[in-house]
N, C-alpha and C positions, 0 to 999 in steps of 0.2 A: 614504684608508682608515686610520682609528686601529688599530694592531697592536700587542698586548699578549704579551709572553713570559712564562706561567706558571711553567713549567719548562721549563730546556735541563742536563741534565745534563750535557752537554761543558763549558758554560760557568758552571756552581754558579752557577745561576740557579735558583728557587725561590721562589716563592708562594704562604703555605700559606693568606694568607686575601683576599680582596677582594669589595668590594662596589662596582658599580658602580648608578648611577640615575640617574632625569632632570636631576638637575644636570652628571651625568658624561656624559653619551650623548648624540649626533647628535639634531638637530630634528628627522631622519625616525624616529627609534628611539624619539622621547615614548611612555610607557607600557609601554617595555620595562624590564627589569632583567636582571643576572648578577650572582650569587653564589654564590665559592671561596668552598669552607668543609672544615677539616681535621676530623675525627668523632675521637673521642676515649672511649678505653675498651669493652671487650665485644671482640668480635669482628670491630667495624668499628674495631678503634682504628690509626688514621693513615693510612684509608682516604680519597681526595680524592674533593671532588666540586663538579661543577659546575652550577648550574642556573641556564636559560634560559628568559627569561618573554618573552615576544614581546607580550605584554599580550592576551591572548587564551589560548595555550597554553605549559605549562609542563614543562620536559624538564629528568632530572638524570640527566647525566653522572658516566662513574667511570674519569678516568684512570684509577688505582689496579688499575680489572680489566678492562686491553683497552679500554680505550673502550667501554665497554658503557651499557645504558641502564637504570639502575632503573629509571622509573618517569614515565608524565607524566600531566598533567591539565588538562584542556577545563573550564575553570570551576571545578565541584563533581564534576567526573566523572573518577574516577580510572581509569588503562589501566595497568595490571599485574596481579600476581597477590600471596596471599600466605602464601607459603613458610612451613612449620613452621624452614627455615634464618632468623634472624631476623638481617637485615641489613640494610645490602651486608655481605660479609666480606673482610676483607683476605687476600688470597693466602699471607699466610704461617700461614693457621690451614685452608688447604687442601691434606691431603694426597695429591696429586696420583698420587705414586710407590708408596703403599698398595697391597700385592700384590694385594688384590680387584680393582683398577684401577677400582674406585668411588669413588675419592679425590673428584674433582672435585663429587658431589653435595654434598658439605660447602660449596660455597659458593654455590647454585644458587639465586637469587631476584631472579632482574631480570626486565626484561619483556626486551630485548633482550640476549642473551650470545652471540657466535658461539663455533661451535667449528671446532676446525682449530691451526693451517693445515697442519700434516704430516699431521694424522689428525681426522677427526671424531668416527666413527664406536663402535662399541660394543666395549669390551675385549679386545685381539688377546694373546695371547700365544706365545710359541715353541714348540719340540718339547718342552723341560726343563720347561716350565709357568714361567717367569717373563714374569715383564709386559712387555711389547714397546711397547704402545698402549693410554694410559686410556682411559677412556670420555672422549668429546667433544675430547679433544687440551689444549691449555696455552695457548692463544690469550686467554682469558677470563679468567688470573687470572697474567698478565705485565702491568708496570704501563708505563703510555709514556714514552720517554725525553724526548721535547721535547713540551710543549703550548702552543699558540699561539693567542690570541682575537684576531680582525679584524671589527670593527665598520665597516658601510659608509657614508660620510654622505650618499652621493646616492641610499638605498635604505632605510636602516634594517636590511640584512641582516645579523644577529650567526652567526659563523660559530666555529665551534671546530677548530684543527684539532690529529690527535695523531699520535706515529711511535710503535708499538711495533715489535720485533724479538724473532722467533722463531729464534733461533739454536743451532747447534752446531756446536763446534769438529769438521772434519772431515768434518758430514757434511750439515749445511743451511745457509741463512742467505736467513732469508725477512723481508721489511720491511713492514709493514703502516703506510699512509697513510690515514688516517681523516678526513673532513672532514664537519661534521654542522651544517648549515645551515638556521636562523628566519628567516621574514620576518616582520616587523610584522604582525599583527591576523589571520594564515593561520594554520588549525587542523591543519597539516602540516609533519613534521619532515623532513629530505632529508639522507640519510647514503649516503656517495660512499665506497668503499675502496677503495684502490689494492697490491696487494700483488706485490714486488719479489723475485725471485730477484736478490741483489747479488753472489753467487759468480760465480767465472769459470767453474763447473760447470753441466751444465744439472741441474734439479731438477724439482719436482714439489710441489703443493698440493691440500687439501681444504678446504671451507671450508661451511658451514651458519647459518644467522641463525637461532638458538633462539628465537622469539618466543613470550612466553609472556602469557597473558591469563587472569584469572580475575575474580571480584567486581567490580562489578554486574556485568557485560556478560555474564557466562556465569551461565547456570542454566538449570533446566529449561526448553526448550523453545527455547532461542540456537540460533542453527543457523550452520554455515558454507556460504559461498555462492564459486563459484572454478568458472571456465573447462575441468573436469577431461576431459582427452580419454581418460584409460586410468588406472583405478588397482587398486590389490591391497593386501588384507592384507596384514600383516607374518610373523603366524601364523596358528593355528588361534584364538585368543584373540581375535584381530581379526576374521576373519571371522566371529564370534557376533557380530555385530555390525553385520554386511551392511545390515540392513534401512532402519537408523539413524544408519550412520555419518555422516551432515552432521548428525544433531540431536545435543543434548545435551541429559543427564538431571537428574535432583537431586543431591545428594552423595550418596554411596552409601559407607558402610563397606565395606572390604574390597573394595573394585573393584579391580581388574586390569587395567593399561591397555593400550591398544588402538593402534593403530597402521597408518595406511593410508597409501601410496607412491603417488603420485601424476605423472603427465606431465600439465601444464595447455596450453590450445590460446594461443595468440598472436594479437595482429593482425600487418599486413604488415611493420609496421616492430618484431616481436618483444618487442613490450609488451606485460604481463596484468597481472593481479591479483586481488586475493582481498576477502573481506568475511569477519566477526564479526557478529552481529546480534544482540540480547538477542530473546527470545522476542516484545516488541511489537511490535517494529522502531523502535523508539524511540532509540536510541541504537546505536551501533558502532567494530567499530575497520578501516580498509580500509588496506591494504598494497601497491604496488604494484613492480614491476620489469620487467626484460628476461629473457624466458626462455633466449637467447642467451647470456647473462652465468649463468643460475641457472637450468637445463636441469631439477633434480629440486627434487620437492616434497615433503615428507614432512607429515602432520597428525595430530598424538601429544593422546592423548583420555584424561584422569585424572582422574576425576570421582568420586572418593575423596571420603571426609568432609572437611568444613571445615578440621581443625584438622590432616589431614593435606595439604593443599595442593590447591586443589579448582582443577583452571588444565587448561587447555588451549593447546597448542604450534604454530604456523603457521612453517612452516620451509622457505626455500625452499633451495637449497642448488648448489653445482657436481654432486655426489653423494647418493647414500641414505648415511644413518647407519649402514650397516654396517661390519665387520671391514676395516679399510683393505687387506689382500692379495685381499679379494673384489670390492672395488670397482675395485681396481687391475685385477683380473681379465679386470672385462668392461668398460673403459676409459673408466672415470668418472672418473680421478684425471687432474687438471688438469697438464698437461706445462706447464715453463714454460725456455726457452732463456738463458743465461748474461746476464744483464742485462735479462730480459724483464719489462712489467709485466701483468696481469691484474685488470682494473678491474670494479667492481662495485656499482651504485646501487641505493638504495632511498627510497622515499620512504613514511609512516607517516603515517595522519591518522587522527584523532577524530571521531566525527560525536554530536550531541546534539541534532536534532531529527528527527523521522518526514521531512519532506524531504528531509534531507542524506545519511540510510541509506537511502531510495527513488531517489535520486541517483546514489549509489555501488554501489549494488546494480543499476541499469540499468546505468552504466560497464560495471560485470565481467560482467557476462551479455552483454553489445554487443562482448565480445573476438568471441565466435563465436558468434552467435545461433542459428543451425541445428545447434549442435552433437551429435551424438549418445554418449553415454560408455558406453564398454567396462569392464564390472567385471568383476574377477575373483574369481570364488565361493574359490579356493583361492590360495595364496602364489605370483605369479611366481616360477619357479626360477631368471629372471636379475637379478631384483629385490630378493630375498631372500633373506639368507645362510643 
């Protein structure tokens, strides 16, 4: 296996640009490519990024914020959404610490951003009103210390992998291993995190995959399709919404987004997953994981005007997006013992023909075929803060 060191910050190792191709890459990797490329000026300025073409599907990474995923694309068919934030943006044009504790929305435009790993959830503050907990935590716009590409020659599989650390003197120190691996000519991306309590203390994590989708794939009439055994609004604003909640509308000025909580059913061996669908079934985007590993489901619905961000959220997560002392509450926040790791896979595909979303759409329905779901007309009181 050819291993390539991006960045190691211990070792003033640094690559701010490369291009690899068929003359560079393995006989099994023909038709693939990768290119580091450092963005320059605006708001992404010295923002890194990385993109992998498997020669079928195209994925760009962003050391820079978490290993996160802007954006990728099946052919002509692009899976993301797109943000009135016009990026990516560098973490240092994101005010995080902003007393509203909205800071974090200033740099909100990927398809894939987790949030975590000490907090997810929605603005906590103390008794005095000072900010305790942004919105979504600081996971997403800490850039990673080491990045490392390993190209496989008996497979073709180009694999990335990244450490960031969410750290604080005294009172955490949480390590996230990121590993986000293409095979050749597969319309499916496979991202593995690994996150580390390294203290001699025991600790504790949150952790939510913000996935966000908008244009083509959503518009009137897309619908989401997921294994759901019990879910509830968020509020009263969600539950206007009851009747509809798996379709979506046109863009709508002035919409108010909506929010439903979800527990999805498993097979035996604690796999599910979810489906996106454009209104024909023509096209999609399917998601899959362990509900073992990602217990809650959250599905955030913002079908606002265009130019205000018309995107819909698939987010499965350790917890709900709530106030991190509520979730702690009712013991959704991840214990983790002095040296312990806590592992967490996903895997993301594209589908672009009526096949491939009649395919994937049987999958997630075949988690539990006879399943019956429980809705809740009003907000679970242990779901919702």
């Amino acid at each position: 296996m050819e291993s390539i060191v991006l960045t190691d910050v211990c070792k003033c190792v640094h690559t701010p640009e490369l291009r690899l191709g068929e003359a560079e890459l393995p006989a099994k990797a023909r038709g693939c490519r990768v290119v580091k490329h450092t963005m320059h000026g605006g708001l992404s300025d010295d923002v890194e990024t990385v993109e992998i073409d498997n020669g079928r599907l195209s994925v760009v990474v962003l050391p820079t914020r978490g290993m996160g995923i802007w954006a990728m694309w099946l052919g002509d068919l692009r899976i993301g959404w797109h943000s009135p934030v016009r990026g990516p943006v560098h973490p240092k044009f994101v005010p995080l610490a902003e007393p509203s504790g909205l800071g974090w929305l200033d740099g909100f435009d990927e398809l894939l951003c987790r949030c975590g790993l000490v907090s997810n959830g929605a603005p906590e503050f103390d008794e005095r009103g000072q900010l305790r907990y942004g919105l979504h935590g600081r996971i997403a716009n800490l850039p990673a210390r080491k990045v490392e590409l390993n190209i496989a020659e008996d497979t073709g599989e180009i694999t990335l992998i990244g450490i960031v650390e969410e750290t604080r003197f005294l009172f955490h120190q949480l390590r996230m291993k990121t590993t986000i691996t293409l095979a050749p000519g597969e319309n499916r991306v496979r991202v593995v995190d690994e996150v580390t309590n390294f203290s001699a203390q025991p600790g504790s994590m949150e952790l939510l995959y913000h996935i966000n989708i908008g244009r083509p794939l959503l518009e009137a009439g897309a619908a989401f399709v997921a294994p759901v055994k019990d879910m509830s609004p968020r509020n009263s604003r969600a539950a206007e919404g009851i009747a509809n909640w798996q379709r979506y509308g046109e863009p709508t000025p002035g919409f108010v987004e909506q929010v439903y909580l979800c527990e999805l059913a498993a097979a035996n061996d604690q796999r599910t997953g979810v489906l996106l669908k454009n209104a024909a079934g023509s096209s999609g985007f399917g998601m899959r994981f362990r509900r073992d590993q990602l217990p809650c489901f959250t599905l955030w619905k913002y079908t606002g005007a265009e130019s205000d961000g018309y995107v819909t959220g698939l987010e499965p997560g350790v917890n709900f997006p709530n106030p991190r002392s509520f979730e702690e509450k009712h013991g959704r926040v991840r214990k983790l013992a002095p040296g312990e790791t806590a592992r967490f896979a996903l895997e993301l595909a594209a589908y672009d023909t009526p096949d491939e979303v009649n395919a994937a759409e049987k999958a997630v329905r075949g988690v539990a075929p006879d399943l019956s779901t429980t809705i809740h007309v009003v907000p679970d009181a242990t779901w919702c803060a």
